[in-house]
N, C-alpha and C positions, 0 to 999 in steps of 0.2 A: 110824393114818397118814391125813391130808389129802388129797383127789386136788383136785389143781388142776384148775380149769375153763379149757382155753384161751381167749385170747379170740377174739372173733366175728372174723369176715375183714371186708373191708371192703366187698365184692358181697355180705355177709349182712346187713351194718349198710345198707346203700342199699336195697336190697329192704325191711328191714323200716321205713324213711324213706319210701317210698311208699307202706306198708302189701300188699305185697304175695302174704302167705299173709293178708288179708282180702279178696277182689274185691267181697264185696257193695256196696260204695262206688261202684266203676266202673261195676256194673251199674247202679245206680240213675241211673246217665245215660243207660246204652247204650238201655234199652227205651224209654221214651220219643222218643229218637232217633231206634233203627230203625224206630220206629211211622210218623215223622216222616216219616221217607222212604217209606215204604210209600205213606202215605195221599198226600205229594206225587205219585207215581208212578202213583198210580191202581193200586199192582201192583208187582212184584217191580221192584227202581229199577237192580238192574245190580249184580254183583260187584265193579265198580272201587269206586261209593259206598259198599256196604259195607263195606268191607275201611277205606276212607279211614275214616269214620264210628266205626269199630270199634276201628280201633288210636288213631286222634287223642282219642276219649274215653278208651281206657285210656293214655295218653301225658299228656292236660291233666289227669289225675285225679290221676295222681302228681306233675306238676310244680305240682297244686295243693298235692297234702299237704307238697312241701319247702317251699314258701311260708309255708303256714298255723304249719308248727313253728318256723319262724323266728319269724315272726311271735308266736308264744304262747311263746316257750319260760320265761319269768320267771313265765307265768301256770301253764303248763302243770305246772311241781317242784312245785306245791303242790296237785296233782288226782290221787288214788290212780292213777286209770286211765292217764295220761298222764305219770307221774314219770322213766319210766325206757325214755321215748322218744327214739330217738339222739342230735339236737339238746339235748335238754333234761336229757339225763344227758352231756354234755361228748365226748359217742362219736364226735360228726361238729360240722365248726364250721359256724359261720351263713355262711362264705363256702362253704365246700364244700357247703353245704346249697340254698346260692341258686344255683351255677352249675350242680348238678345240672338243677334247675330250668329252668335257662335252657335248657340243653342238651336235656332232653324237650321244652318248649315249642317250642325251634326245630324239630325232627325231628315234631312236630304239623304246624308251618306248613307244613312241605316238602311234608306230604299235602295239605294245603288247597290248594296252586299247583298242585295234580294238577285242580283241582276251575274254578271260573271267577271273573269278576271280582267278583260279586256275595258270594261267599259268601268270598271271602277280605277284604273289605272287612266284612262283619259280623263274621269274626272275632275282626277289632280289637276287638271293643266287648266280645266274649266274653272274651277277656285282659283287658282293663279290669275286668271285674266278679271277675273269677277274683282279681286282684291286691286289689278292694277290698275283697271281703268279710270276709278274716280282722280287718281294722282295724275295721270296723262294729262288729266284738262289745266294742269301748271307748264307741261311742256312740249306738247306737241300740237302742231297748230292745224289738227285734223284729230281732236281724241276719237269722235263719232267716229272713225275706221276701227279704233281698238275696241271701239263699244261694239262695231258689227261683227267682229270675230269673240268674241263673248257672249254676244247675245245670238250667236249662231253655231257655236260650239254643241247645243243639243243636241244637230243634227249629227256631226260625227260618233256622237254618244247613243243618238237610236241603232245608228249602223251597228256598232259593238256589240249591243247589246243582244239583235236581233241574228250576228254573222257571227257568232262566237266561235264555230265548228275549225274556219282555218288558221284561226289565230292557233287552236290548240293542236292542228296537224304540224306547221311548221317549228313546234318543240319538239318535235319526235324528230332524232338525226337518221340519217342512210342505214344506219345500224340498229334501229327502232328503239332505241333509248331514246329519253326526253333528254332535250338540249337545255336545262334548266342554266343558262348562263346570264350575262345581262343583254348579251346580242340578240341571243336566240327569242329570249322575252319578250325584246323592244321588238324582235321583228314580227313575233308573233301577234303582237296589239298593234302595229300598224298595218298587217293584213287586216285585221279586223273590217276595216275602212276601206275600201274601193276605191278608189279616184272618181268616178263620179259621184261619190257622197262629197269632196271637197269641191268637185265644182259645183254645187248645189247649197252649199255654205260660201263659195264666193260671190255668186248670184243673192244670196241672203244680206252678203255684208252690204251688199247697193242697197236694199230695201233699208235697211239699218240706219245706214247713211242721211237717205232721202228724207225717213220723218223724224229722226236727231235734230238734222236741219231744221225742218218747222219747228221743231221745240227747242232749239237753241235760235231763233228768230225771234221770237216771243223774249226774249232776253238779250237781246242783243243790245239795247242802249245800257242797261243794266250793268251788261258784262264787259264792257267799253269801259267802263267806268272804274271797275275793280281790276281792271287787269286779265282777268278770264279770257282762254282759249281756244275759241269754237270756232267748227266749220261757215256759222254762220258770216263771222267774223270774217274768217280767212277769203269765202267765196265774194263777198262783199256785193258790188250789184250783178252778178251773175249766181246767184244763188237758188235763185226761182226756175232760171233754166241747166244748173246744175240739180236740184232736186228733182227737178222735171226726167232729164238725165238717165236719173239714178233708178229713179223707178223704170225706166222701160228698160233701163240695161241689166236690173234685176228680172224680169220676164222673161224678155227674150235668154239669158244664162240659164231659167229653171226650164222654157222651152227644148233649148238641146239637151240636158241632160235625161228629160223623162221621155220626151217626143217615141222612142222606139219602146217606151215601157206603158203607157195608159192609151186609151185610145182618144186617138188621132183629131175626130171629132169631138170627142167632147170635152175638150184639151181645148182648142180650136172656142171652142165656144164659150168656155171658161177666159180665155184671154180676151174675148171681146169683153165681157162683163168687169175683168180687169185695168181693160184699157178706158173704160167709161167713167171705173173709180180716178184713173188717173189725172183723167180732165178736170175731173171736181173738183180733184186736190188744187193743179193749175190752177185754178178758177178761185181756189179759197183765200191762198197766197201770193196772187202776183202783186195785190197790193201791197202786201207785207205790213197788215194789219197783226196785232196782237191776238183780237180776238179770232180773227180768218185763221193765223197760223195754228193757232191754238188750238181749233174746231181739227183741222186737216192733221193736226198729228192724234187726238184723241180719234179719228174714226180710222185709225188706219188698220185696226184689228180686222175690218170686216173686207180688207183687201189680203191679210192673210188669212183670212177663213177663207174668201175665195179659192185663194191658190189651193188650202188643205180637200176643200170640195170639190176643183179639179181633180186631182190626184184619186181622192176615194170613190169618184165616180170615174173617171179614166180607168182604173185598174179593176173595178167590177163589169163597165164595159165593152171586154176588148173583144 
């Protein structure tokens, strides 16, 4: 006798539409992030920005993944890994898929209106790259870069959030009136941001890069097949020591940016523990196994916890 499988509810088909018995995804935004804030801060930046920070990346992280499966689902029935994902096995439709979507992203915003004018006007541009990058993988033969300034986009957004004070001095002209023009605006929300918060987001997009890579590796015969446009593709057998690469040219970039801000030593001794995960990674991928790549891009959250543990003990012991 048969036992019939009921089928899934439909709070276990959305759940598993944003992936979420996976978080290693979310995390790989959060540390970065909370680094973000940290290092704006000078110091622990306040419960409220945490909490904001913390839910809005695990909120834009699933209203990315309903995006991205709409977006792939014709690609995705023909990818072992991805066949028999809600959208793409007919479980949930492209409309209930998209207003999911919409529906976390708004419930993101509500937290950013928690936060000031600066940083909710950057986060228009972060929705912008969030909505672009699933289409990039049609035509650019590096999407993983678009994916690392989107998935590294938080950090211009802790800076905002936490520098709010110059943004709103440079509205006020020579003559102490507010300059409420669209100059004066823009200029005022790109103070917001330092220059070293962007080179600490370009040292990010390598990290992004490097474990993209593994997980478009893991697909790679797959996406040969369909047509699909990934770095893995594009790097071909220099991959391994392009991802290789990527991760140390991600270190060393967050190294000069904080170097003069957390102390020295424990910075220092943080990158050795950094550079330990690196080897693993090496070690997991050179064969350019499935199951290796696979392993090496799921543990890569505990190489951005690393960096975030640098950071928050560098700045408590200077």
């Amino acid at each position: 006798m048969s036992v019939v499988t009921p089928a899934p509810s439909r709070l276990s088909l959305y759940l598993d539409l944003i992936r979420w018995n996976r978080p290693a995804g979310w995390l790989l935004l959060l540390w970065p992030t909370l680094a973000a804030l940290w290092l704006a801060a000078d110091g622990f930046p306040g419960w409220h920005l945490v909490a904001v920070f913390t839910l809005g990346t695990i909120l834009m992280r699933s209203a990315g993944c309903c995006i991205n499966d709409v977006a792939d689902r014709d690609f995705d029935r023909h990818v072992k890994r991805t066949a028999q994902r809600p959208v793409t096995s007919g479980r949930i439709g492209t409309a209930e898929a998209l207003g999911l979507g919409a529906g976390l992203a708004v419930v993101a915003f509500l937290l950013v209106l928690t936060t000031n004018f600066a940083t909710i006007a950057w986060s228009f541009i972060g929705l912008f790259l969030t909505l672009l990058y699933p289409f990039a993988k049609r035509a650019v033969s590096m999407p993983q870069a678009v994916l690392g300034v989107a998935f590294s986009f938080g950090i211009p957004m802790a800076f905002a959030a936490v520098q709010a004070g110059p943004a709103l001095e440079l509205l006020v002209s020579p003559g102490g009136s507010l300059e409420l023009t669209p100059a004066g605006i823009w200029r005022g929300v790109q103070a917001s941001v330092p220059v070293w918060a962007w080179v600490l987001l370009l040292g990010n997009l390598f990290w992004v890069v490097a474990y993209d890579t593994e997980y478009a590796m893991v697909d790679r015969d797959d996406d040969l097949k369909i047509g699909m446009k990934t770095s893995a593709i594009t790097l071909g057998r220099f991959d391994v020591a392009a991802v290789t690469g990527c991760y140390l040219v991600f270190l060393a970039i967050w190294t000069l940016a904080v170097w003069s801000r957390v102390h020295p030593g424990v910075w220092l001794s943080t990158m050795a523990l950094a550079l330990a995960q690196v080897v693993w990674h090496h070690r997991l991928i050179r064969d350019r196994t499935r199951e290796g790549c696979f392993q090496a891009f799921r543990i890569n959250h505990w190489l951005g916890f690393t960096a975030f543990g640098g950071v928050v003990a560098g700045l408590a012991w200077r």
